[in-house]
Structures are given as structure tokens and as C-alpha cells.
N, C-alpha and C positions, 0 to 999 in steps of 0.2 A: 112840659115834656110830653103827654100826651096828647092826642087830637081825642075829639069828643066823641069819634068814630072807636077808635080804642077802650073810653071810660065806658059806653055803650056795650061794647062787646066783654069788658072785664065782669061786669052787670050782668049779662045777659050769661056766659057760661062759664063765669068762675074762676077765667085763665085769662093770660093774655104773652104774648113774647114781645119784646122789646130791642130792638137790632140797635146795635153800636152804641151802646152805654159806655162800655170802656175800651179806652185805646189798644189798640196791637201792644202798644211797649207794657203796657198795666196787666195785659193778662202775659205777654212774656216774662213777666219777673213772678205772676202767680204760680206758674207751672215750674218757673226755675226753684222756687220757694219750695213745692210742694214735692219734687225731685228728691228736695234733700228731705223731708219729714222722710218718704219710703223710705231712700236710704237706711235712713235711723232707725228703722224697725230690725234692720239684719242681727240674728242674733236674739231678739225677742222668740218667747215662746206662748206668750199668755197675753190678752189685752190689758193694756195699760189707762192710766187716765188720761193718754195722749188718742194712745191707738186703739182700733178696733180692728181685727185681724180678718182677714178671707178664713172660712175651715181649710182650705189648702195651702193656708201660710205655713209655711217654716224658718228656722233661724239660717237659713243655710240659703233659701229664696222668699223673700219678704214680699209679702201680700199684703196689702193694708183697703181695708173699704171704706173706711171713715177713720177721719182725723176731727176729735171733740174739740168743741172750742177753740178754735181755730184762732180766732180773734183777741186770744189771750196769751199765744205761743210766739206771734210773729206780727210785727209792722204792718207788712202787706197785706194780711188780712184784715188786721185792726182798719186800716184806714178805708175800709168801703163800708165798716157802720156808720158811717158821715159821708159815705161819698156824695156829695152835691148832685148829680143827676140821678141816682138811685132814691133820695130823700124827694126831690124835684115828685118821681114817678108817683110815691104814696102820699104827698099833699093832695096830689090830681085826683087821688081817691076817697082823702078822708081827709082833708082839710090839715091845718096847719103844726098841730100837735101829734109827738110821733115820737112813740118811745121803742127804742131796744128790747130786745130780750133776749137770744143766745144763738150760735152759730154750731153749723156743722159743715163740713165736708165731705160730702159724698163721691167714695171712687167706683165705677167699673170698668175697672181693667180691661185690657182687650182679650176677649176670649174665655175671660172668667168673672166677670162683675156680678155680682151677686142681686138676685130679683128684689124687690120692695114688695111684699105683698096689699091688697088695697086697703085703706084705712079712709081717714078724715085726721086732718091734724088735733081737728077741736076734741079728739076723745081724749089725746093726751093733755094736754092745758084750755080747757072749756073757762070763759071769761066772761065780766058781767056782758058785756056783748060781741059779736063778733066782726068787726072791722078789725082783723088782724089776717096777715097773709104771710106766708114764704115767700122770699124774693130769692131766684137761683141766676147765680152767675156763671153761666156758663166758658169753662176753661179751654172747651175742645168744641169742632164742629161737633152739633147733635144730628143724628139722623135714625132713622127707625129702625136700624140693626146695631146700633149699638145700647141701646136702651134709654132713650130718651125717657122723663116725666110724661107720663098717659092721666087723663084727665076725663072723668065723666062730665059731658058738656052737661049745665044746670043743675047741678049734685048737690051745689052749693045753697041752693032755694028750697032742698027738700028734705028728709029728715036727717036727724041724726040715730046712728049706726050702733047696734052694740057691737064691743069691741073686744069680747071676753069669748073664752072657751073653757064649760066646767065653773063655772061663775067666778072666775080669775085672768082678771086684763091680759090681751094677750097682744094687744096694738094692731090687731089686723080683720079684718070681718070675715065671716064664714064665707064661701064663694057658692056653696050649697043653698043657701038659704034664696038664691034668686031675689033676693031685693032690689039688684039692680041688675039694667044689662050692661054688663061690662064690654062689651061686645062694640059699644058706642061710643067707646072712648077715642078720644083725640091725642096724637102725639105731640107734644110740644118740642117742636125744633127747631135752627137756626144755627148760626155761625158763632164762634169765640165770641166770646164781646158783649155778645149778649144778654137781656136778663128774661127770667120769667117771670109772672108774678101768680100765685095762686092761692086762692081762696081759702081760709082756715077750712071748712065747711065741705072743701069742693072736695071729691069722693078721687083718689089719684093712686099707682101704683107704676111700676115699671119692674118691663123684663128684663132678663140676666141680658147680659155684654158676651153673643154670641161673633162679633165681628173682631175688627184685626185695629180698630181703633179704639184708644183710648175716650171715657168717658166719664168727667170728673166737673161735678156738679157742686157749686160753695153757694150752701143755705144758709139766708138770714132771713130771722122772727122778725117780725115787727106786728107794734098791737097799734092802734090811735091812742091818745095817753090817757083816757078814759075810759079804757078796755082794763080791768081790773081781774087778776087771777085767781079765781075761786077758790085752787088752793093754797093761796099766800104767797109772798115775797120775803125769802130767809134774805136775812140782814138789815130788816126792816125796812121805813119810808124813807130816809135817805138812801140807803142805797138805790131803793127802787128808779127814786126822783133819779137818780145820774145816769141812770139808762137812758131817757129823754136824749134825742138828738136832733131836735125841732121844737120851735114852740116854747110852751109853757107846762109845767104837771098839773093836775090837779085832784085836788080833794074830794070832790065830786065823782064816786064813777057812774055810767050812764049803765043803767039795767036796761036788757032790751028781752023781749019775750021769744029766747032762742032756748031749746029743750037742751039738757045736760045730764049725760050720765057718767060720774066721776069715773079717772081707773084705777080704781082699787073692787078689791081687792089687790093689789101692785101685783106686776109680772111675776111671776116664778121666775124668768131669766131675764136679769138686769145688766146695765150696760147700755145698751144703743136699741134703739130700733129691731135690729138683724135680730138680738138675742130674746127680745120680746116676744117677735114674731114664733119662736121656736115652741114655744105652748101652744101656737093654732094647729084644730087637728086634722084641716083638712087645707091646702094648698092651690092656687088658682095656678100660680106660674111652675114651670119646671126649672129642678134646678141649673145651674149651669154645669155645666163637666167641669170636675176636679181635676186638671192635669194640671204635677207638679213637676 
């Protein structure tokens, strides 16, 4: 799937985009799919263990910014943790073994899509090593006014991030603290169809969905299957093994000399991402406008 020109550049800053992975008709039935999840918020008034709500959701007009596990509510999600040129991409990077780990759906709506502040994925699941990336499949053209994934070029080769405010995980880094310049970061763009792939490691964030087009982002984990979770696997090693969607498991994991700092103390606001983030006490991105 990849040229060596791509594997270089994945290497080199942590990202890469991948055009035309899935068909017109594969992402027309994700967005018809995903039509109907919004729908199904109308009427909610609290996050569920489906949904994650915008702060300017209501029962009366439903907002939704993430849909959890995605891959466990509907078909058409389920079948892009095996999709053959998605799986194709992460051989190209880490050879043949390749397991699972969980999905999300990221929505920003047009005109109100709520910011990600910056992080590293690796503060929340740090593993014995890190050959593990976000693969995002992009449902909508991405373009730099509706919030694309922004990406610190080489973040991924340099440290790792505290992720706490008040010495309680907060999922997001100080933006005061100048550790990085974020100022360098790169957007990652492209057409429907798409995929991105990014770095556990690589330092990433994106601003609010200031534009008039939809922008709805389906994230999947993947570790190499020798990437082992420091803080375990509920259900034990069979379940673990049936994640595997390449390859072979094994009993071996590969400890590699990559710094970790667990998140715990655990968020004060749990839930997703958005709610974690609400403990940090200082903000990089503005919020989006509430208009309900």
C-alpha cells in the first residue's frame, strides 16, 4: 500500500495521509450510518455510553461529537477493523502482526465542532513499546477551516508530555509551559476516502469547525501485537488475542526504552477525551460559539 517515499516520511514526522482507501459507495453508507446515530441523540439530555454530547446539545436539537465504539454499534464500522487496505497500510510499517484496540468517532459539526486540545495519544495508553498509531478515516473532505488533525512535525521522536494539571490527568498539555511550538504544526488534509495515520507519540490537536462544512473523523487504535498495555487488558488474554487482526499474538512483548508517565491520578471528568480535557487550566484553542 505504501511507497517507501511515504514509510520515510511516516518516520520522519509522525503523520502521513493516505488518499483513496475507501470507495465513494463505503464512505456513502458511513455517513448514511452515522445520520442515523445523530438522529438518535434527539431527546437525550446527558452523555450516554453511546454518545458524547456538544455543551450546546439539546433534546429538542442534537449535537453529538463523538460516537464510543463505534465498532460495536454497527456493521459498517465494525468492518474497517479488517479492512484489507487499511491493515495493508500498518504491515508497511510494522510488519505483519497487528492487533486491535478500540474506536471512536470524532464529529465537528459545521460551525460548532468542538477543539481537541494538544496531547500525545501515548499519555493515555503508554505500552511496552510504541509502534502503535491512530488510523482516521476521513468521512468529509478535510480542509483547514473546518478542523482538520494538526500535527507537530517530529513530536513523535522527542519527549514525552506531562499530561496533568494539579497532579491529576487532565488528557491535555499546558500550552504555557512552551515545550513545544505549536505554531509548526502541520494540517492533515485530504478528500473523503481517505485515511490518516498518526504517531501514538506524535504531539497533535485540532481547532473548533469554524466553517459551514461538516467534519467527521472515524478513529482506530492499532498497536503491533507485541505492543503490550501497561495498564492491562480487562477480560484477560483471550480476549486480548481476538483483537489481533493480522498475523499471530504473542506472548512475548517487546520492551522498548520509550519514557512513560501513567494517567492517573484518573481525570476528574471522565467520559471521552472532550471531558478530560475540562480539568486543564489553561487552553491553547478558542472555544467554538455556542449557537443553539
Amino acid at each position: 500500500m505504501l511507497t517507501q517515499a511515504e514509510i520515510e516520511t511516516y518516520r520522519e514526522i509522525g503523520a502521513i495521509v493516505v488518499p483513496n482507501v475507501l470507495s465513494a459507495e463505503e464512505v456513502a453508507e458511513l455517513c448514511r450510518v452515522t445520520d442515523g446515530f445523530v438522529a438518535g441523540a434527539r431527546g437525550l439530555t446527558d452523555h450516554t455510553d453511546i454518545y458524547d454530547l456538544e455543551d450546546s446539545h439539546t433534546p429538542k436539537a442534537p449535537r453529538v461529537r463523538r460516537i464510543k465504539a463505534p465498532h460495536l454499534h454497527h456493521p459498517a464500522y465494525a468492518r474497517l477493523v479488517r479492512h484489507p487496505r487499511i491493515i495493508a497500510v500498518l504491515q508497511d510499517l510494522w510488519g505483519p502482526d497487528i492487533r486491535f484496540d478500540t474506536a471512536k468517532l470524532n464529529m465537528k459539526s459545521a460551525g460548532f465542532g468542538a477543539a481537541v486540545e494538544w496531547h500525545q495519544d501515548w499519555a493515555f495508553y503508554p505500552h511496552t513499546n510504541d509502534d502503535l498509531a491512530a488510523v482516521g478515516v476521513m468521512m468529509d473532505n478535510m480542509e483547514l477551516a473546518n478542523g482538520p488533525l494538526l500535527i507537530v512535525p517530529g513530536s513523535h521522536r522527542g519527549s514525552v508530555f506531562d499530561h496533568h494539571a494539579d497532579g491529576v490527568f487532565c488528557g491535555a498539555m499546558d500550552p504555557t509551559r512552551s515545550e513545544v511550538d505549536f505554531s509548526s504544526a502541520i494540517p492533515l488534509t485530504g478528500k473523503a476516502g481517505a485515511i490518516t495515520v498518526h504517531h501514538v507519540r506524535a504531539v497533535h490537536g485540532s481547532a473548533p469547525n469554524s466553517s459551514t462544512r461538516d467534519r467527521r473523523l472515524l478513529l482506530f487504535q492499532f498497536r503491533a501485537a507485541d505492543a503490550w498495555p501497561l495498564l492491562g487488558f480487562p477480560g484477560g488474554i483471550a480476549a486480548f488475542d481476538e483483537l489481533m487482526v493480522a498475523g499471530r499474538p504473542t506472548l512475548e512483548p517487546r520492551l522498548a526504552a520509550v519514557p512513560v508517565r501513567l494517567p492517573l491520578p484518573p481525570a476528574a471528568h471522565q467520559g471521552s477525551i472532550y471531558e478530560n480535557q475540562k480539568g486543564m487550566g489553561r487552553h491553547y484553542f478558542a472555544p467554538a460559539e455556542a449557537k443553539v
